[in-house]
C-alpha positions in Angstrom: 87.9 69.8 120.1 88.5 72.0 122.6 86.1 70.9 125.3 86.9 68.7 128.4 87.1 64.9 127.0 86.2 64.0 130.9 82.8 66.4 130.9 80.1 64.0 132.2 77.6 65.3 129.5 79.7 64.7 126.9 80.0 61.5 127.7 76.4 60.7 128.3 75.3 62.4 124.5 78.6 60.4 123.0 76.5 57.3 124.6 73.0 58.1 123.4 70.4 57.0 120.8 70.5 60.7 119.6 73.7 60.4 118.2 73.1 57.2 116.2 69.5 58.1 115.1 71.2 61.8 113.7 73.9 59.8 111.6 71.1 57.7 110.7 68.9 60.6 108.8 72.3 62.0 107.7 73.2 58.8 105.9 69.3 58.4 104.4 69.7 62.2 102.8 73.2 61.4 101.4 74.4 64.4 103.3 78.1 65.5 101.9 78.8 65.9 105.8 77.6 62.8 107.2 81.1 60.9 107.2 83.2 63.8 108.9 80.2 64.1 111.6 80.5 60.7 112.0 84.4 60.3 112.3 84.0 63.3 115.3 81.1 61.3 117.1 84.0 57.9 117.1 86.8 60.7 117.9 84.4 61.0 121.6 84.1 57.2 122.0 87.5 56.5 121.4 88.0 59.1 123.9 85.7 57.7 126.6 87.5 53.7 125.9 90.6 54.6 124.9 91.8 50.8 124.2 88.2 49.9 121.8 89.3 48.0 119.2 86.7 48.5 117.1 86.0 51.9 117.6 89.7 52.7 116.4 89.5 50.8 113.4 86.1 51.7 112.2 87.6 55.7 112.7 90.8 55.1 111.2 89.0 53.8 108.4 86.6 56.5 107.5 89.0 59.3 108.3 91.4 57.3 105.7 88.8 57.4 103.2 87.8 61.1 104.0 91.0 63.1 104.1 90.1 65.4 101.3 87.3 66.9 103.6 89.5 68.0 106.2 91.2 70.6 106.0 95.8 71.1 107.6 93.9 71.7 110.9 91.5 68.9 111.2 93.8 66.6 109.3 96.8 67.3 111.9 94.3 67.5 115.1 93.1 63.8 114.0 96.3 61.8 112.9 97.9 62.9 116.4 94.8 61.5 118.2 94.8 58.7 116.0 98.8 57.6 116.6 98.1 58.7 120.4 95.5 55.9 120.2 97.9 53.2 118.4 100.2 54.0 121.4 97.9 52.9 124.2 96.4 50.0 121.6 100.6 48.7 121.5 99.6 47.0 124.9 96.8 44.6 123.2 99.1 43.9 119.9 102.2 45.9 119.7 103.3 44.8 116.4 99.8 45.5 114.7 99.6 48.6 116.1 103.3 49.9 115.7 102.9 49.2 112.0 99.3 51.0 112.5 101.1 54.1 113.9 104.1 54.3 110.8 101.5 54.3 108.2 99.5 57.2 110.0 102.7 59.3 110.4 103.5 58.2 106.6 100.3 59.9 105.8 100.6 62.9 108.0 103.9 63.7 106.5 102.3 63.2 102.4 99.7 65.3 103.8 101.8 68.2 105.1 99.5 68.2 108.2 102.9 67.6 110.8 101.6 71.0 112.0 98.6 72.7 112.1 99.0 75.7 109.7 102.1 75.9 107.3 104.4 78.4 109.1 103.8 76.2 112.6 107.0 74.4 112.8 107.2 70.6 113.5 106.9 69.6 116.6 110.6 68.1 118.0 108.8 65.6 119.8 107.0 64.9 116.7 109.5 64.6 114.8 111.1 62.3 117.1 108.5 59.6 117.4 108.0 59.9 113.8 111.7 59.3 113.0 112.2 56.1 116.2 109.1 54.7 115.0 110.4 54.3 111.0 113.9 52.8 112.1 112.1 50.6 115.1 110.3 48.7 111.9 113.7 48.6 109.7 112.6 51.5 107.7 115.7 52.9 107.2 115.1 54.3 103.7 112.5 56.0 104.5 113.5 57.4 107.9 116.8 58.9 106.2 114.7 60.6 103.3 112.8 61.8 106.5 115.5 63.4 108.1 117.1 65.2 105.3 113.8 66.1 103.6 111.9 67.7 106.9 115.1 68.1 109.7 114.6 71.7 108.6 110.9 71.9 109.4 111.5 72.1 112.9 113.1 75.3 114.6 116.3 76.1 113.6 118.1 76.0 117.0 117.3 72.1 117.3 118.5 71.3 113.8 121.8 70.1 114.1 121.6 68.3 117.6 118.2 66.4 116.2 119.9 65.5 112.6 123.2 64.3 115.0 120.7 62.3 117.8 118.4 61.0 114.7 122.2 59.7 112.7 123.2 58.1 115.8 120.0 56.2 116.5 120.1 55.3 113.1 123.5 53.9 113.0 122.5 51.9 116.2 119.8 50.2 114.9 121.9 49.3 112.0 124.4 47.5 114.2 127.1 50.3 113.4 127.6 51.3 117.0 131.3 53.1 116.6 129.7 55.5 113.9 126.7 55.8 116.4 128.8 57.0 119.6 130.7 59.7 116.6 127.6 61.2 116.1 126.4 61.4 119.5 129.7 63.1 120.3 128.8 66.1 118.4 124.8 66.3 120.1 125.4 69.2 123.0 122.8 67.4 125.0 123.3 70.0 127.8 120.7 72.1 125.9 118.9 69.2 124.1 115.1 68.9 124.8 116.1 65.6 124.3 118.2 65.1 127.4 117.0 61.8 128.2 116.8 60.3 124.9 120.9 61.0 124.4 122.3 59.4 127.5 119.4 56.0 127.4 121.4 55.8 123.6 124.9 56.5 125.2 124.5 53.5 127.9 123.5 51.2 125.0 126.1 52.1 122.7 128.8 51.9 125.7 127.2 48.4 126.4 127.3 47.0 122.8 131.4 48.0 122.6 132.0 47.0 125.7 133.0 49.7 127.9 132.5 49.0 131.1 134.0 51.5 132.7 132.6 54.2 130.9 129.0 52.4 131.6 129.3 52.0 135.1 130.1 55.9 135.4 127.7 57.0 133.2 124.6 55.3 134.9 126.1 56.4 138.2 126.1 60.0 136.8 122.2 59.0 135.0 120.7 58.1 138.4 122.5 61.1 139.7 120.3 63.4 137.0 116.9 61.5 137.9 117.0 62.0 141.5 117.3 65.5 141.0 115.2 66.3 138.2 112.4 68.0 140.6 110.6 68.6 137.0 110.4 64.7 136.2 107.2 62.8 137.3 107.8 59.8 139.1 106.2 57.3 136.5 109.1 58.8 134.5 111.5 58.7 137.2 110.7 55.1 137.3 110.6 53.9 133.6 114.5 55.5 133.2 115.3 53.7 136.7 114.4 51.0 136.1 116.4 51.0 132.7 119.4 52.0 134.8 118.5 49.0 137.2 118.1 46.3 134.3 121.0 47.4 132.1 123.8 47.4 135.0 122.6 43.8 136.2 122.8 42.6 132.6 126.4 44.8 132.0 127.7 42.7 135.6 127.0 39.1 133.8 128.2 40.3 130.8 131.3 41.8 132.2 132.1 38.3 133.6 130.1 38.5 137.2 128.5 34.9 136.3 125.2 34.0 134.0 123.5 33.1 137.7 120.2 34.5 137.6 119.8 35.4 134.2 116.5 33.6 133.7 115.2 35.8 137.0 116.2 38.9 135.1 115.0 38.4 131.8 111.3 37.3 133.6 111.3 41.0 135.7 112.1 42.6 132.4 109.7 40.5 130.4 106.5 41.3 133.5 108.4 45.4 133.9 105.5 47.9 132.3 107.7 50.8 133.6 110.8 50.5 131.5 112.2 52.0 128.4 114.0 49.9 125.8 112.2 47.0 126.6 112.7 44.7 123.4 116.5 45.9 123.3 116.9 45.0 127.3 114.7 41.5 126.2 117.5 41.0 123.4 120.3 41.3 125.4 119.2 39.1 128.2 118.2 36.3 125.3 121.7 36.3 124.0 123.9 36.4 127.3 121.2 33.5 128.1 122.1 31.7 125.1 125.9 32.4 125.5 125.6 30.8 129.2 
């Protein structure tokens, strides 16, 4: 697990006869280890073509079927890769695989394997993804049984910003977007991890209400933060600017600037694979099309 996925003669052995022929005598002795050997020897190959298809499913099959021989360590090490792999897969069928991810983080969570050893914390950005990804399918039950059953699994100093950010996103998503900017009033996003998150939420819930003035300032004072964020790559810098770009050309038709061009815009978003908030930024442009 620890060796270097790109070392050329891991990839060649991953690739050879010897691997297949082992599993082969494994499988013809019935050996109890055969299955987890197995899994490890797809783990490589999914690692070498990180978009296969079918060495993803056949993995996330026998790990499904072989939990009980892993132990918090293994089973944690393995659903991360495994939802790390749904992520990049989202590009061939984003639904499918989406709905992939939720059931492996549902497991993970059952499992108590969120973190390595017991008195390892959660992750935040963990937590995070697993949170988004519940209420991004309508899983709002189960995303607020989330939060108040695990926000205190993660380190104590995050606590009440992430149960304030998670609230507001949930509110959001369930159309409530005046009880979503009240929560978000009380996240101190100044010494959030989060940073980014907060104000992406803040432009959407000042577009949803509205207020225009306060959106225009606040992506002034976004694209402000980017530029100097030394820190923040530029395939970051560009998925949050390009946010900024999409949201103010869709805030100036809105605001009453004209529905000229709206078909242009909702095509750059639709072809954009540098852009957070994609389906929300595809929504928007849909309705002020159909309003036009």
């Amino acid at each position: 697990l620890n060796i270097n996925i790109k070392n050329e003669q891991l990839y060649k052995f991953a690739g050879s006869k010897a691997v297949n022929e082992f599993l082969s005598v494994m499988r013809s002795r019935a050996d109890v280890h055969q299955e987890v050997i197995e899994i490890y020897s797809l783990m490589v190959k999914l690692a070498i073509n990180q978009t296969d298809e079918a060495t993803f499913s056949k993995m996330n099959i026998l790990f499904k079927n072989n939990l009980d021989k892993f132990n918090r360590i293994g089973m944690h090490q393995l659903f991360i890769l495994l939802i790390s792999a749904c992520n990049r897969l989202e590009s061939i069928d984003k639904d499918k695989y989406r709905r992939i991810s939720f059931e492996l983080m549902k497991q993970m969570v059952e499992r108590d394997a969120y973190s390595a050893e017991i008195y390892i914390p959660m992750n935040l950005a963990t937590f995070r993804n697993i949170f988004i990804c519940s209420i991004s399918l309508n899983e709002f039950c189960w995303g607020e049984n989330f939060l108040d059953n695990y926000i205190d699994k993660i380190l104590p100093e995050h606590r009440d910003n992430m149960y304030n950010y998670s609230m507001s996103r949930l509110c959001f998503e369930k159309n409530e977007p005046d009880k979503a900017l009240t929560y978000l009033g009380k996240v101190k996003y100044d010494m959030f991890a989060l940073k980014y998150d907060v104000k992406v939420l803040l432009l959407r819930i000042y577009y949803e209400l509205g207020l225009y003035e306060q959106a225009y300032s606040h992506i002034d004072t976004f694209r402000h933060f980017i530029n100097e964020n030394r820190l923040l790559s530029p395939r970051k810098k560009s998925v949050q600017k390009n946010f900024l770009k999409f949201t103010e050309a869709l805030l100036k038709i809105k605001h009453g600037k004209g529905i000229s061009g709206i078909s242009k815009l909702r095509s750059e978003i639709n072809v954009s694979d540098s852009v957070v908030e994609k389906s929300w930024l595809l929504k928007k442009a849909g309705e002020l099309d159909k309003a036009g």
